[in-house]
BABADREN-674097 format. One record per residue: z, x, y of N, C-alpha, C, O in turn; residue in one letter. Coordinates in pm, 1 decimal. Atoms other than C-alpha are relative to their C-alpha. Layout:
BEGIN
+----------+----------+----------+----------+----------+----------+----------+----------+----------+----------+----------+----------+----+
!     n_c3 !     n_c1 !     n_c2 !    ca_c3 !    ca_c1 !    ca_c2 !     c_c3 !     c_c1 !     c_c2 !     o_c3 !     o_c1 !     o_c2 ! aa !
+----------+----------+----------+----------+----------+----------+----------+----------+----------+----------+----------+----------+----+
!        Z !        X !        Y !        Z !        X !        Y !        Z !        X !        Y !        Z !        X !        Y !  a !
...
+----------+----------+----------+----------+----------+----------+----------+----------+----------+----------+----------+----------+----+
***
This chain:
BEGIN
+----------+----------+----------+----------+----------+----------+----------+----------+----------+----------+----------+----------+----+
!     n_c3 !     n_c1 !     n_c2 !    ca_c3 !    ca_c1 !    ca_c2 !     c_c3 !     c_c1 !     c_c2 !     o_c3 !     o_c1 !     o_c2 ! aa !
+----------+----------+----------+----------+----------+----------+----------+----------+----------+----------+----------+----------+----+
!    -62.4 !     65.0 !    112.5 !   -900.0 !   2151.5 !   -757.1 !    152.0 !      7.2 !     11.4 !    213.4 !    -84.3 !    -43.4 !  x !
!   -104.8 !    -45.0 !    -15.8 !   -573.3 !   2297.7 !   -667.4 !     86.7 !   -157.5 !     97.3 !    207.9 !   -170.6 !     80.0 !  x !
!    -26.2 !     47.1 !    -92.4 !   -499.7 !   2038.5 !   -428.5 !     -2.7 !   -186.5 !    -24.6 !     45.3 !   -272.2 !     49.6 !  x !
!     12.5 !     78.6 !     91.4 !   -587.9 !   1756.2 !   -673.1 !     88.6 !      2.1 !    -59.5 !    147.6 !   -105.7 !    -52.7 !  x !
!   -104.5 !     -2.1 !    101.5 !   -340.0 !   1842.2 !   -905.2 !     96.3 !      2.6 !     74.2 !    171.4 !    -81.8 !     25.2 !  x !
!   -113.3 !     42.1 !   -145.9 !    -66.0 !   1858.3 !   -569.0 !     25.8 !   -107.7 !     -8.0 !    129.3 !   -154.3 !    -55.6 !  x !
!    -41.3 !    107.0 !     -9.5 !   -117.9 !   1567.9 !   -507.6 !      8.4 !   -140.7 !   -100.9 !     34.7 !   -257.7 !    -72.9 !  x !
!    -28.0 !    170.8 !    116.3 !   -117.2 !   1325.1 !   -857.7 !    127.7 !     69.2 !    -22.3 !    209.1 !     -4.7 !    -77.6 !  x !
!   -133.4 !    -45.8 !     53.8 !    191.9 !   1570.6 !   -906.0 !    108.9 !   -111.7 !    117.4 !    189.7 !   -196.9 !     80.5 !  x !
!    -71.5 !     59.8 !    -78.8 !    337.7 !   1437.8 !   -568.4 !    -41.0 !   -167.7 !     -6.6 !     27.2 !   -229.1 !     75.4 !  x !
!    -25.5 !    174.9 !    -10.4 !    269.0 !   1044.6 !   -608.0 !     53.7 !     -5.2 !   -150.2 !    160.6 !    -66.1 !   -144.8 !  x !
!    -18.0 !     20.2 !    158.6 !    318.9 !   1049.1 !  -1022.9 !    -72.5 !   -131.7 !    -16.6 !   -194.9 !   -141.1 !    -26.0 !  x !
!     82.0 !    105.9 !     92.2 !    261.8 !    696.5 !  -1134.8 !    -97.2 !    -62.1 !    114.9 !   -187.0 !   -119.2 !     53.1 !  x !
!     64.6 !     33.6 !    -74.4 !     77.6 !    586.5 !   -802.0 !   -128.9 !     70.1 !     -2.0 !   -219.4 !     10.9 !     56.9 !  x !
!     98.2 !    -78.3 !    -27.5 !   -179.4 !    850.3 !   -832.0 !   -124.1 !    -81.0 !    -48.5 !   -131.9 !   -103.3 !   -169.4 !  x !
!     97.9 !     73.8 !     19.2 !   -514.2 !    642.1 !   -803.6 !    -31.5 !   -126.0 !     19.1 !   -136.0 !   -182.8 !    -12.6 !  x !
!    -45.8 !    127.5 !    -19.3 !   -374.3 !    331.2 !   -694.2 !    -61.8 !     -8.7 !    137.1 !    -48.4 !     75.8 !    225.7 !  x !
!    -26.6 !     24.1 !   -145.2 !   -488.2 !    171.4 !   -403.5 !    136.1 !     -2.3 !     85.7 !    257.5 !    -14.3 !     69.3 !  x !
!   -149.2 !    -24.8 !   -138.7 !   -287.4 !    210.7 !    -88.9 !     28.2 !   -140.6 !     57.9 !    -57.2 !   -224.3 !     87.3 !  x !
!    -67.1 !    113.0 !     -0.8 !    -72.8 !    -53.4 !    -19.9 !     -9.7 !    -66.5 !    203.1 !    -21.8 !     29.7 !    278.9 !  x !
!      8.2 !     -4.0 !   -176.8 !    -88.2 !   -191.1 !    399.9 !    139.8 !      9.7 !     19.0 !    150.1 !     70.6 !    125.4 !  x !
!   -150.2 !     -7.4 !    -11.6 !    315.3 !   -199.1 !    388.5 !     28.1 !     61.7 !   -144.0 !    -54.8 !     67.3 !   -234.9 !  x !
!    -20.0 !     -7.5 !    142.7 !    487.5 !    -87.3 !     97.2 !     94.5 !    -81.7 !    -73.6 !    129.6 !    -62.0 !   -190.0 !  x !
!    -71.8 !    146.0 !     31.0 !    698.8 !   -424.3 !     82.7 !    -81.9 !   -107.5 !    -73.7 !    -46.3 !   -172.7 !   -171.8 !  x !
!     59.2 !     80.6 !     13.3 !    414.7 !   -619.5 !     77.3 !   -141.5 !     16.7 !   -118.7 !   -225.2 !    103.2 !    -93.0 !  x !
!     37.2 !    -40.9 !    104.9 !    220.1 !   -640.5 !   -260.1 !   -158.2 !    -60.3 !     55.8 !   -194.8 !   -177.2 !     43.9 !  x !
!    123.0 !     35.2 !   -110.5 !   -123.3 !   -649.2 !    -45.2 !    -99.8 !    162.4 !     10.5 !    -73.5 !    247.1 !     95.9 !  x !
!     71.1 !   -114.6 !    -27.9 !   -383.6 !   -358.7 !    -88.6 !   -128.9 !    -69.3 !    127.5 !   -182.5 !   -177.1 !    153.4 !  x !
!     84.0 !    -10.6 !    -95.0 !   -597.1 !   -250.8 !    192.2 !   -124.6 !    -88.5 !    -45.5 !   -121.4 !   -190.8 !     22.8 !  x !
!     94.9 !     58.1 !     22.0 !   -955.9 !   -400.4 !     12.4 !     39.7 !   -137.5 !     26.0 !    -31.1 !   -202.4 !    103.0 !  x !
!    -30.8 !    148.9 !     35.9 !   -779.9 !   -743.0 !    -51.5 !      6.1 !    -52.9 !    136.3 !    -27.9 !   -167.8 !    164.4 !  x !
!    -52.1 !     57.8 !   -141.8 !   -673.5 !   -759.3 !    319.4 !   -161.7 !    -49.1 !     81.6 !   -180.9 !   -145.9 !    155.1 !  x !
!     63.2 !     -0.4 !    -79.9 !  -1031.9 !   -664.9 !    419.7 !   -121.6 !   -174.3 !    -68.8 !   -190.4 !   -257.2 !     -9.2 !  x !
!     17.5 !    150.6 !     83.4 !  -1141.2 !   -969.5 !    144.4 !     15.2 !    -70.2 !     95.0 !    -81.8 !   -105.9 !    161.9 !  x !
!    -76.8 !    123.5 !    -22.8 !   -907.0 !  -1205.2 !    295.5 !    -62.6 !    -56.0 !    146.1 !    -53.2 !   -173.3 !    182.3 !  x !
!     34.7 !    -19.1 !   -140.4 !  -1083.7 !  -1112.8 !    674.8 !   -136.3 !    -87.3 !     -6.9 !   -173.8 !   -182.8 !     61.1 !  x !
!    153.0 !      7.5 !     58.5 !  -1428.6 !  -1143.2 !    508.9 !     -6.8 !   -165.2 !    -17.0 !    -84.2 !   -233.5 !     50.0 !  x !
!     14.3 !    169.5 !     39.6 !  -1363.5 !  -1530.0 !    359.2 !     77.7 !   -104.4 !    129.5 !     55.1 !   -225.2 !    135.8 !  x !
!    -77.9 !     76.1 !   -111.7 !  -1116.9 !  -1638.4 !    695.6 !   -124.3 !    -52.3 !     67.7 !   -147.5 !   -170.9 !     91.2 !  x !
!     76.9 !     18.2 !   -103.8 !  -1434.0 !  -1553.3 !    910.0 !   -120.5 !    -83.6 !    -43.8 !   -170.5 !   -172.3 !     25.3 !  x !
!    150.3 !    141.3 !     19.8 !  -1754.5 !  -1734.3 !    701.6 !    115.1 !   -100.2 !     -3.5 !     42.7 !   -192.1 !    -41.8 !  x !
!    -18.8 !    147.1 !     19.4 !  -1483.6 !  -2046.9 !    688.5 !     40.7 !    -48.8 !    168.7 !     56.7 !   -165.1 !    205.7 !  x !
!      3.1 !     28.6 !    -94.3 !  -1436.2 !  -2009.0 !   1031.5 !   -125.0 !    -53.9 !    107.8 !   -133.2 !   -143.8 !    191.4 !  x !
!    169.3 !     40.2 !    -55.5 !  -1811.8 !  -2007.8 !   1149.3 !    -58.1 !   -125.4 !    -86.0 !   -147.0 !   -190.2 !    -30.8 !  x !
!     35.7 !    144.8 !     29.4 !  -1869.2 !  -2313.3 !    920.3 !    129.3 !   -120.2 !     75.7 !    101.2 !   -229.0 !    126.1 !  x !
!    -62.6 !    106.6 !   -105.6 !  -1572.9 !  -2495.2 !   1092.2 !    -55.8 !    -13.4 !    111.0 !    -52.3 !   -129.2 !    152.6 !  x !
!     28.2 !     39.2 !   -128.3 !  -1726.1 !  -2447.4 !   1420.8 !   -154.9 !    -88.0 !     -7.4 !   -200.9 !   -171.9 !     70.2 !  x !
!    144.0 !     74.2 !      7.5 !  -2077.9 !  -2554.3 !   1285.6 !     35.2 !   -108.0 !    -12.7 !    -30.9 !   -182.3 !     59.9 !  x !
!    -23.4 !    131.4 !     17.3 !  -1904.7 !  -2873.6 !   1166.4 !     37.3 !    -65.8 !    114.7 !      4.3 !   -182.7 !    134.6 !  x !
!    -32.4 !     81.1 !   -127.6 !  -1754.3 !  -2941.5 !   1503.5 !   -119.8 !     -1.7 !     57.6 !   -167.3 !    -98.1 !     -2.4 !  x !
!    131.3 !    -16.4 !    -30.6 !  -2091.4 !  -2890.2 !   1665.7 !   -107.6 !   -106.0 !    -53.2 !   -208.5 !   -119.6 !     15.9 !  x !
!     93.4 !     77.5 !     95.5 !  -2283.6 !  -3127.7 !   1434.3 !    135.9 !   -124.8 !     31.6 !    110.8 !   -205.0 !    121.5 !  x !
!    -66.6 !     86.8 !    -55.6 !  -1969.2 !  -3350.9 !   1463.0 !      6.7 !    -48.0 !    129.8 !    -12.0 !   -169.0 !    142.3 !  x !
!     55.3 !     20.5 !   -129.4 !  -1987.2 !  -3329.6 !   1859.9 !   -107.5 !    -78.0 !     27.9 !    -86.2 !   -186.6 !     81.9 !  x !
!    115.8 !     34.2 !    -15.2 !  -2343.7 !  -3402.3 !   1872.2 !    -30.0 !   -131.2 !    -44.9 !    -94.6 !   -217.3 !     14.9 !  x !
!     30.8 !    187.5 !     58.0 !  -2333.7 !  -3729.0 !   1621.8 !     61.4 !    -85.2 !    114.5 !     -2.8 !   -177.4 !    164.7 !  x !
!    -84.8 !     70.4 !    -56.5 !  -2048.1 !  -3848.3 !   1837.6 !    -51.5 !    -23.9 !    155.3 !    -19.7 !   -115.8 !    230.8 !  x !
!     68.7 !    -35.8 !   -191.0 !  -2223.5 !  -3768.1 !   2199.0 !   -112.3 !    -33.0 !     23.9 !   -130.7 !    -87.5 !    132.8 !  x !
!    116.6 !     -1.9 !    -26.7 !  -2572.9 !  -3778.6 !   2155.4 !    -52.0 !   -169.0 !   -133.3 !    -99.5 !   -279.8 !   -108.7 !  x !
!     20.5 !    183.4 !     68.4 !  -2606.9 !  -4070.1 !   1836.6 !     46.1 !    -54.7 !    -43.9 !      6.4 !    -84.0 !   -156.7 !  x !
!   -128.9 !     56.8 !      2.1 !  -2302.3 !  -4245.0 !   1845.4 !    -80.1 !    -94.8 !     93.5 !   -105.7 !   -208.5 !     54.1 !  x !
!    -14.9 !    119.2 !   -138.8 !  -2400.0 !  -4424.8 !   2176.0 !   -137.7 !    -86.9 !    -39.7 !   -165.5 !   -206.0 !    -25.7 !  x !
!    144.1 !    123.0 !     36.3 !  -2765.3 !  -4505.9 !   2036.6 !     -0.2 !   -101.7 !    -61.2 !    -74.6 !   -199.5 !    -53.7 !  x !
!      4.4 !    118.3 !    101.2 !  -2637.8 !  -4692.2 !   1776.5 !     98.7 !   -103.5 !     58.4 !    143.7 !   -199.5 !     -4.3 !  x !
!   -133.7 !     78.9 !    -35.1 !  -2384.4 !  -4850.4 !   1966.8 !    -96.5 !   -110.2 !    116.4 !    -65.9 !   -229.4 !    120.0 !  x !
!     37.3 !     30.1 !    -87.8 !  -2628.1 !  -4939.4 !   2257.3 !    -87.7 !    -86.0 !    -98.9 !    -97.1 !   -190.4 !    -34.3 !  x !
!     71.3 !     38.7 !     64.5 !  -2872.2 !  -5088.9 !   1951.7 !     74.2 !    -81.2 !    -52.7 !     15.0 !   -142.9 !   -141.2 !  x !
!    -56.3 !     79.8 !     89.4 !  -2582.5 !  -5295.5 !   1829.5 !    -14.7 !    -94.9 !     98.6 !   -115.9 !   -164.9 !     94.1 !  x !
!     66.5 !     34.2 !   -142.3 !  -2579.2 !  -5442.3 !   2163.4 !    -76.2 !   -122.3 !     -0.2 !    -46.7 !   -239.4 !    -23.8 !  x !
!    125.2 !    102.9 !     -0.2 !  -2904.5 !  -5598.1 !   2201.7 !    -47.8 !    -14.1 !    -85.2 !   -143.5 !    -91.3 !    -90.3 !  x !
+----------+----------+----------+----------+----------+----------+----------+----------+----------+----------+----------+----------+----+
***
């Protein structure tokens, strides 16, 4: 317990606060690991869209093109 009371003595009004990743930048550690969390599912749906985009364009793009055709 001793060691508890140390340290809310040594931060004062910070004591309980998340920890900051800089102390410039008004950015706690959770928020950062947030920000990682929503980059990467919008990243794995961008690549699914290129992929599905690719495929219309490569594979039935030309069918319909070859069906306009004749």
């Amino acid at each position: 317990m001793g060691e508890a009371k140390r340290r809310r003595e040594a931060l004062g009004e910070d004591y309980g606060k998340e920890e900051r990743i800089l102390p410039w930048i008004p950015i706690t550690k959770s928020q950062s690991e947030q920000f990682l969390q929503i980059t990467s599912r919008g990243a794995w749906i961008g690549i699914g869209i290129l992929v599905a985009t690719w495929l219309t364009v490569r594979i039935i793009g030309p069918g319909f093109g070859w069906w306009a055709v004749n």
